[in-house]
C-alpha positions in Angstrom: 10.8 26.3 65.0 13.4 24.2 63.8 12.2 21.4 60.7 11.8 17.8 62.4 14.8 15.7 62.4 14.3 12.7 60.0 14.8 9.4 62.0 17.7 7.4 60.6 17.5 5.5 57.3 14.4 7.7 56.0 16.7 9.3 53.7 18.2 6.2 51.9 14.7 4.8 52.0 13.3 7.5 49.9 16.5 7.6 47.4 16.7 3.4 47.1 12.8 4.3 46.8 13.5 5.8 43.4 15.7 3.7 41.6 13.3 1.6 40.3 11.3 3.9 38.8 14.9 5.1 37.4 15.1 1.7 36.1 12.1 1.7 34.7 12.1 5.0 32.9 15.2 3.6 30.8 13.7 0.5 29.8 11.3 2.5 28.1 13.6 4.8 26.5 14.8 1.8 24.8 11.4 0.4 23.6 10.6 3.9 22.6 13.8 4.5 20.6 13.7 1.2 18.7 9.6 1.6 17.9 11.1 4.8 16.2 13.9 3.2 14.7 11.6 0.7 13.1 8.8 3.2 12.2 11.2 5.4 10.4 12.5 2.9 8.4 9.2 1.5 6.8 8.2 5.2 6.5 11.0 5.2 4.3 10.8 2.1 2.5 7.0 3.6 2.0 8.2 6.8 0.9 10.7 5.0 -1.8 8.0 2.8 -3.2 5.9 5.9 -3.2 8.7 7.7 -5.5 9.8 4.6 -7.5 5.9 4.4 -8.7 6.1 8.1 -9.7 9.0 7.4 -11.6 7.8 4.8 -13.6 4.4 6.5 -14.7 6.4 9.5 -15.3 8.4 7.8 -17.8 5.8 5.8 -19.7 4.4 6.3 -22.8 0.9 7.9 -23.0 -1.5 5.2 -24.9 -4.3 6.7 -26.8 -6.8 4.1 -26.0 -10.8 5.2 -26.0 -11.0 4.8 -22.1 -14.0 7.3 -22.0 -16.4 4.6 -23.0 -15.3 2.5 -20.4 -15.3 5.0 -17.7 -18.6 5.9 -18.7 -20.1 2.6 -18.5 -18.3 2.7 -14.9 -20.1 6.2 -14.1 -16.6 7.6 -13.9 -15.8 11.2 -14.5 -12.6 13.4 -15.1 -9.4 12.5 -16.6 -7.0 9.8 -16.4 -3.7 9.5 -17.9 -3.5 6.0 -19.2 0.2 5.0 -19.9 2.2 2.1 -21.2 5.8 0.9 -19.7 8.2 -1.8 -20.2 9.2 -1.4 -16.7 6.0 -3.2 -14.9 5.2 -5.9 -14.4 1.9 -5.7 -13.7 -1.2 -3.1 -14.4 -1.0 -0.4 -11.5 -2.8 2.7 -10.3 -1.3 6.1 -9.5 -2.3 9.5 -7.5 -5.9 10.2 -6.5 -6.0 13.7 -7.3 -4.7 13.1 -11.2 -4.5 9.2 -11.0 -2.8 7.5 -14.0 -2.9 3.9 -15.2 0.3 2.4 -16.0 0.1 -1.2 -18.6 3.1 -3.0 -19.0 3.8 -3.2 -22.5 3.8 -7.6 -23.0 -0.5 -7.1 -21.6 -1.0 -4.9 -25.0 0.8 -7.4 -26.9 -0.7 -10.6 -25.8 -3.9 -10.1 -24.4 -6.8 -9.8 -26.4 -9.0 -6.6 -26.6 -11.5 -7.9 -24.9 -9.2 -9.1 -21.7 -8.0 -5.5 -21.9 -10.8 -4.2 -21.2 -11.3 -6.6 -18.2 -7.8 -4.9 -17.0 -8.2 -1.5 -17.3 -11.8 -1.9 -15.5 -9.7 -3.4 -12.6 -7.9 -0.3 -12.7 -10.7 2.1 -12.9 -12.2 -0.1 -9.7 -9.5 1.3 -7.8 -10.0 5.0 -9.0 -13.3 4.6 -7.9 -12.7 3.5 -4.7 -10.2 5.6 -3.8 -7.9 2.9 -2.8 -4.3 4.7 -3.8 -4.9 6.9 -1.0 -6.1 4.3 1.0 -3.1 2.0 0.2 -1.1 5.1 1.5 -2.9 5.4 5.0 -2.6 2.0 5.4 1.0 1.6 5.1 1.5 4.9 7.6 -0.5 2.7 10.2 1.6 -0.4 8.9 4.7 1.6 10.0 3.4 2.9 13.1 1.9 -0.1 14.6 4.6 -2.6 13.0 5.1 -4.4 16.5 1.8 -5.7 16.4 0.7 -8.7 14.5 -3.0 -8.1 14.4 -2.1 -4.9 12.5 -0.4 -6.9 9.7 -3.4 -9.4 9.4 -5.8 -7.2 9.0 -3.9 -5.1 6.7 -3.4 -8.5 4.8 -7.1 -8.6 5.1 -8.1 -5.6 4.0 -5.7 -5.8 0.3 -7.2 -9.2 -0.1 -11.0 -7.8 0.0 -9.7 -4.7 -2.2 -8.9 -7.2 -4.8 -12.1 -8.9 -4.4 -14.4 -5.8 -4.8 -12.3 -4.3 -8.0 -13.0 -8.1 -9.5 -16.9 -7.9 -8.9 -17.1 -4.5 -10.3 -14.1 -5.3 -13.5 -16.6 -8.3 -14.1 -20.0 -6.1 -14.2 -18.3 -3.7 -16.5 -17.2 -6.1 -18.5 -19.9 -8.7 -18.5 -17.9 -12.0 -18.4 -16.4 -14.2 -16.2 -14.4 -16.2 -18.6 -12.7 -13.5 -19.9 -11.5 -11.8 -17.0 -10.5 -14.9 -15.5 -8.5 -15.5 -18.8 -6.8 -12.1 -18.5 -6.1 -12.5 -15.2 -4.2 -15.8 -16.1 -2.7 -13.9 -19.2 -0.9 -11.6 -16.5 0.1 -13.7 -14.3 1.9 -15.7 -16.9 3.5 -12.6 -18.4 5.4 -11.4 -14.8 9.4 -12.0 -14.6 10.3 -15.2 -12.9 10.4 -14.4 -9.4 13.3 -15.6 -7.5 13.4 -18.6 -4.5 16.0 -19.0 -2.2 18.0 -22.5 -2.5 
């Protein structure tokens, strides 16, 4: 037989029906095109940092220091590049499969042997650890998750405790507080003036 006849005003109830879910569908084509927006860009910045730090270990100078002992006092294996640069400001770590160590060049000339070693044990904390590659993961969840605080708080967190454990085990290789204290002072001292807005 013939379909039933739809009573009046069914039809526009069923089409006004869907607007707001039409509404609703854009709205969150814009929240989902500027999370993407965002996350792309700190991927980037990520990726840039990532290649600047490359950069600058790739054109340091290789520093024929006896880092074996160290290492094995650390019950560290394999083989680490250990480089020197005028370019940082500050001792860093790079890679995980062949890491590197890069020293800025004013720690050789004003720290004391002794302080140096308290550095490059910092260093060889973080080889241990693994913490390059965590450092990367991190900032990929930084990128994704940037719209929500609690992700940048415990991130904040999380480098802060880093720092800690690298200190406890630069201090047990070394054997002394004072002078990893002082070499941590040292470097401070010797990093560029940073610039403050007016």
């Amino acid at each position: 037989g013939e379909p039933a006849a739809v009573p009046p005003g069914i039809k526009g109830m069923v089409l006004d029906g869907g607007l707001p879910h039409a509404a609703g569908a854009g709205w969150q084509q814009w929240v989902v095109g500027l999370w993407a927006i965002g996350a792309a860009l700190l991927l980037l910045r990520t990726a840039m940092g990532w290649w600047l730090a490359r950069t600058k270990s790739r054109n340091g100078i290789h520093w024929d220091y006896p880092l074996s002992r160290l290492m094995e006092r650390m019950k560290l294996g394999g083989s680490i590049d250990l480089m020197v640069s005028r370019f940082a400001d500050a001792p860093q770590v790079f890679g995980w499969l062949k890491p590197a160590i890069l020293v800025p060049a004013a720690a050789i000339a004003n720290l004391t042997p002794a302080e140096l070693e308290a550095v490059l044990a910092h260093e060889l904390a973080h080889i241990i650890r693994r913490d390059y590659l965590v450092s990367i993961l991190q900032s990929v969840a930084e990128s994704l998750f940037f719209y929500h605080p609690a992700v940048w708080w415990v991130s904040r967190q999380i480098r802060a405790e880093r720092e800690l454990c690298c200190d406890d085990l630069a201090v047990a290789a070394c054997g002394d507080v004072a002078t990893y204290a002082r070499a941590l002072a040292e470097l401070e001292s010797l990093r560029p003036p940073r610039l403050c807005p007016a």
